[in-house]
N, C-alpha and C positions, 0 to 999 in steps of 0.2 A: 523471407522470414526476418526479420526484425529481432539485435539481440537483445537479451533480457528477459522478454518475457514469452517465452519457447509454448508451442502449442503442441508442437511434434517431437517423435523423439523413437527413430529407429534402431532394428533390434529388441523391441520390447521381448521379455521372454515369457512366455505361457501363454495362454488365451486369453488369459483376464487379466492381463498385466493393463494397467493403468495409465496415460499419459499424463504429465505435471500440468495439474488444474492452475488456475491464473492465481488462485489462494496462497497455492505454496511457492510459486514465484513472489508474490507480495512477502511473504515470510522471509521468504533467503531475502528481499532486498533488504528488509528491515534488521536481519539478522545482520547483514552486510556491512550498513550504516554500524551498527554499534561496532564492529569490528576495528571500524578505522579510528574511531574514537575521537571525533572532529566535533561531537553537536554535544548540545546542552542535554543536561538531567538524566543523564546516562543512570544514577541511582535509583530517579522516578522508573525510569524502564525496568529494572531489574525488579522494582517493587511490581510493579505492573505485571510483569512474567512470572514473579513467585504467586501471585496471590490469581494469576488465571492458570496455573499450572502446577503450581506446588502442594505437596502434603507437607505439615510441620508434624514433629514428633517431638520427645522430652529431648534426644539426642542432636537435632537439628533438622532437613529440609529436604525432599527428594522433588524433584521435577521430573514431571515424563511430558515425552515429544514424539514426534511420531517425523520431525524437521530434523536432520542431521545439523544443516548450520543454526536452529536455533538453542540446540544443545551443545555444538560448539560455541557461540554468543553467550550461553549465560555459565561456560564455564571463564569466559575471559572478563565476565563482570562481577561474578564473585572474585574472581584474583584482583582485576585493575578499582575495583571500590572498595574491599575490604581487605586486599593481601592472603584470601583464604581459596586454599587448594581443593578442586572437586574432582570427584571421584566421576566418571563418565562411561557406561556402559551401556550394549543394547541389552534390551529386555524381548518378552514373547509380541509376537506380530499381533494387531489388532484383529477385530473380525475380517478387516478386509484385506487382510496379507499385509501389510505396511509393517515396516520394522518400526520398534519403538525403542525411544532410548530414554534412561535414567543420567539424571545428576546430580549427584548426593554430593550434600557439603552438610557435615558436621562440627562436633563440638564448641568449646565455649565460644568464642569468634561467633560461629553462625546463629547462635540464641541472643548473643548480645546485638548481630545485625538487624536481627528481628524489629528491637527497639529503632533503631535507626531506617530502615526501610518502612516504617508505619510513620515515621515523621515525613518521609518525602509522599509517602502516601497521601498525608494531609497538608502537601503544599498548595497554595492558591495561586503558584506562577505560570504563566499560559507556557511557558517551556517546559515546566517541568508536568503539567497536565497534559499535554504534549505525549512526552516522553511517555508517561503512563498507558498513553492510549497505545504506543504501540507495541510495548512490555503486552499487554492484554492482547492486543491481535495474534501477536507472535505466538501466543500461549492458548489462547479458544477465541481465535476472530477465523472468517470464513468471508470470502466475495466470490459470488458467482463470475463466469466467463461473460468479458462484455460480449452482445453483439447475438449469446446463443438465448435456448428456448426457456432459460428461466427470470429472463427480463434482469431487472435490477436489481441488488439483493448483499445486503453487507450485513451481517450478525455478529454478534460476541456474544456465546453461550457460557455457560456456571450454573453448577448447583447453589449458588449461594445470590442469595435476590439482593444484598445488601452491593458486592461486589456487579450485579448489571448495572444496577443503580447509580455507583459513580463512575460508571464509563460513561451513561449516558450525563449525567451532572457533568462531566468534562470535557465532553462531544460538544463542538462548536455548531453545531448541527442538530435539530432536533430527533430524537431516536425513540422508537416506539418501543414498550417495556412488555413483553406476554410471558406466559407461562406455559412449557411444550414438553412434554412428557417428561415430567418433573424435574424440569431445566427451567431457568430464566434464560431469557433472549432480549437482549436491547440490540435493536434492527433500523436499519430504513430501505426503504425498499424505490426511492427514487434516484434519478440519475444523475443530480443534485446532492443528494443528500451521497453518496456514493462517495464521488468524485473530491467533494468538498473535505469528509471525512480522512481519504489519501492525501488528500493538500495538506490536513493539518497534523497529518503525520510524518509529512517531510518526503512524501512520493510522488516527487512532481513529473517524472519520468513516468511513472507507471497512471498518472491523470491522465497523459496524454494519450499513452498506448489505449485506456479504456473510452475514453471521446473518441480516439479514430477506430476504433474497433466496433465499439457502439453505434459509431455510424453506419461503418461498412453492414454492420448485422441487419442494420434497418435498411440500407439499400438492397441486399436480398431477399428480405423478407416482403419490399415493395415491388423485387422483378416479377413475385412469382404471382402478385395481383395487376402487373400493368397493363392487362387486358381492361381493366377497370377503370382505371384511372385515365380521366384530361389533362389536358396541358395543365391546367391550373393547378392541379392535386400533382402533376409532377415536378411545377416550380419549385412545391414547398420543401420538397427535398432536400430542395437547395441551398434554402433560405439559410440556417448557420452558417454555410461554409462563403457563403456571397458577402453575410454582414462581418465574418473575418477581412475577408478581403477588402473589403470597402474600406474597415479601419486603418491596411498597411496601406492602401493609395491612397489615404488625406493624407499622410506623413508627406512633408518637403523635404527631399532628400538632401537639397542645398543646407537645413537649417541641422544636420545631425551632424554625431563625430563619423571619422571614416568606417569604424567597425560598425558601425548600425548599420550606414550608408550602402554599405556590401553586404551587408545581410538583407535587406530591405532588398536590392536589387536580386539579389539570388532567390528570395524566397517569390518573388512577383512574377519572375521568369519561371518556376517551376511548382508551382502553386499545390499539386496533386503527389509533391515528392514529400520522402520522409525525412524523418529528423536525420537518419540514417544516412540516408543519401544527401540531403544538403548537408553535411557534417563533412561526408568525402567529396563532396564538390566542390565546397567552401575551402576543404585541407584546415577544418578545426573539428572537437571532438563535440559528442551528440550536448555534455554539458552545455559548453559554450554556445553553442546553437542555438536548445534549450534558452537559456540566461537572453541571448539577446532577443528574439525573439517575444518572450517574455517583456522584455521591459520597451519595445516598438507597441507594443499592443497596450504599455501602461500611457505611453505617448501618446497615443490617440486618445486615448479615453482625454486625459487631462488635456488637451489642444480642441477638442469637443464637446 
C-alpha cells in the first residue's frame, strides 16, 4: 500500500464503519499543505473554505466539517491571517455516523475579516485563484476513488449558484455547472479534467497516485473481458505507459547533471516500481523523486 493515500484501514468498528474514501485523503493533504505554511494565498484559501463551508451571523462565522484536519487548518488560518482565536468543537454525527466539527470565530476581528476575505475573494492572481479552489474542496469538493465503479468524477457542491460559478470561472479546467436536488454542482467528470484540476491545486502527489490507480482500475476491468480481446486491443493498454517510456529513453544521459542521470537510470531499470519504492531505492524521499522525475519528462518534451 502506498503512503498517503490509504484505501484500507483495520479494526474498523461496527458493520457499517466506513473506510477513508480517496476524497478525505485529498482534504487532509490540502488541510496539510496549509499547515506548514510554505505556499501562496493562504487567505484566498481561508476565503474559499469560509464561503464553501461557513454560516455568517451579526456575531461572526461558524464552519462545520465532518474533516478533523480541515477543522484544525482553518483554526490555524484564522489565527496565522488574522491573529484571531477560534473556538473548535465536534457537533452531532451526520446522517452517515461521521462526526462533525464546528469552528467558531467571533467578534469585531472576525466581521471586519469579512471585508478582507471578499477582497481576496475577488483576486484575479492564478495563486491566489489557486488557493481558492482548494479552501472550496476542503469545504464541499468530493473526487470519486480512481480506478473503481464510478469512473471519473470531481464536484464542488453549495447551495449558493453564485459561489459554484466562481469555482468553475477559476478552474483552469472547463467544469460543467447543473443543478441536483437543490444544490449547484460545478463538476467534470473526465480523467483530464480530474487530474488537471488536483495539479492546479498543488496535488501533485495525489495526480500521480490517481493516473496509477486509474490505470491499474482499467487493467482489471480489461482482465475480466480478455477472453474478448486480440493482441491488438491488448496493445492499447499499453500505449500510455510505452509513450512514458519512450520519452525517458530519448533523454542522453551523458548530456544531464548527475542527479537526473541517476534517476533516469533507476527509473528505466525498474519501470513498473513506485514513487515509493524508487524513493527507497534511490535513498531520496518520494518528493524528490516526484521533482526529478517530473522535470526528465519536461526534457523530453522540449529536446522533441
Amino acid at each position: 500500500m502506498r503512503p498517503g493515500f490509504a484505501t484500507t484501514r483495520a479494526g474498523s468498528r461496527g458493520r457499517c464503519a466506513r473506510l477513508p474514501s480517496f476524497a478525505s485523503e485529498v482534504r487532509r493533504q490540502l488541510a496539510a499543505g496549509a499547515a506548514v505554511g510554505q505556499r501562496a494565498g493562504t487567505r484566498a484559501e481561508l476565503a474559499g473554505l469560509v464561503d464553501a463551508a461557513g454560516d455568517w451571523d451579526e456575531n461572526g462565522v461558524t464552519l462545520r466539517t465532518s474533516s478533523a484536519a480541515v477543522a484544525r487548518s482553518a483554526v490555524r488560518l484564522w489565527r496565522s491571517e488574522f491573529g484571531l482565536d477560534s473556538g473548535l468543537s465536534p457537533t452531532r454525527p451526520d446522517r452517515f455516523g461521521r462526526t462533525r466539527y464546528a469552528v467558531r470565530t467571533e467578534g469585531n476581528g472576525a466581521i471586519q475579516a469579512a471585508d478582507e476575505l471578499r477582497f481576496a475573494r475577488g483576486s484575479r492572481s492564478v495563486a491566489d485563484r489557486a488557493a481558492y479552489l482548494r479552501g472550496a474542496f476542503q469545504g464541499a469538493g468530493s473526487v470519486t476513488r480512481p480506478g473503481g465503479r464510478g469512473g471519473y468524477h470531481l464536484e464542488i457542491v453549495h447551495r449558493d449558484e453564485e459561489f459554484a460559478k466562481r469555482v468553475a470561472a477559476f478552474s483552469r479546467v472547463p467544469l460543467k455547472l447543473a443543478r441536483r436536488r437543490g444544490r449547484w454542482v460545478a463538476y467534470t467528470k473526465s480523467a483530464d479534467g480530474v487530474t488537471s484540476l488536483l495539479a492546479q491545486m498543488g496535488l501533485n502527489e495525489a495526480v500521480l497516485e490517481y493516473e496509477a490507480r486509474a490505470v491499474l482500475g482499467e487493467v482489471k476491468a480489461n482482465a475480466n473481458r480478455v477472453t474478448n480481446f486480440d493482441s491488438a486491443n491488448a496493445g492499447r493498454t499499453a500505449t500510455a505507459a510505452a509513450r512514458q517510456q519512450r520519452a525517458l529513453e530519448s533523454l542522453d544521459p551523458a548530456r544531464l547533471p548527475q542527479a537526473l542521470r541517476d534517476m533516469l537510470e533507476l527509473r528505466l531499470e525498474h519501470p513498473d516500481a513506485s514513487l515509493a519504492e524508487l524513493a527507497q531505492m534511490g535513498g531520496l524521499s518520494k518528493s524528490a523523486v516526484n521533482h526529478r522525475l517530473r522535470r526528465l519528462v519536461s526534457l523530453s518534451a522540449r529536446s522533441g
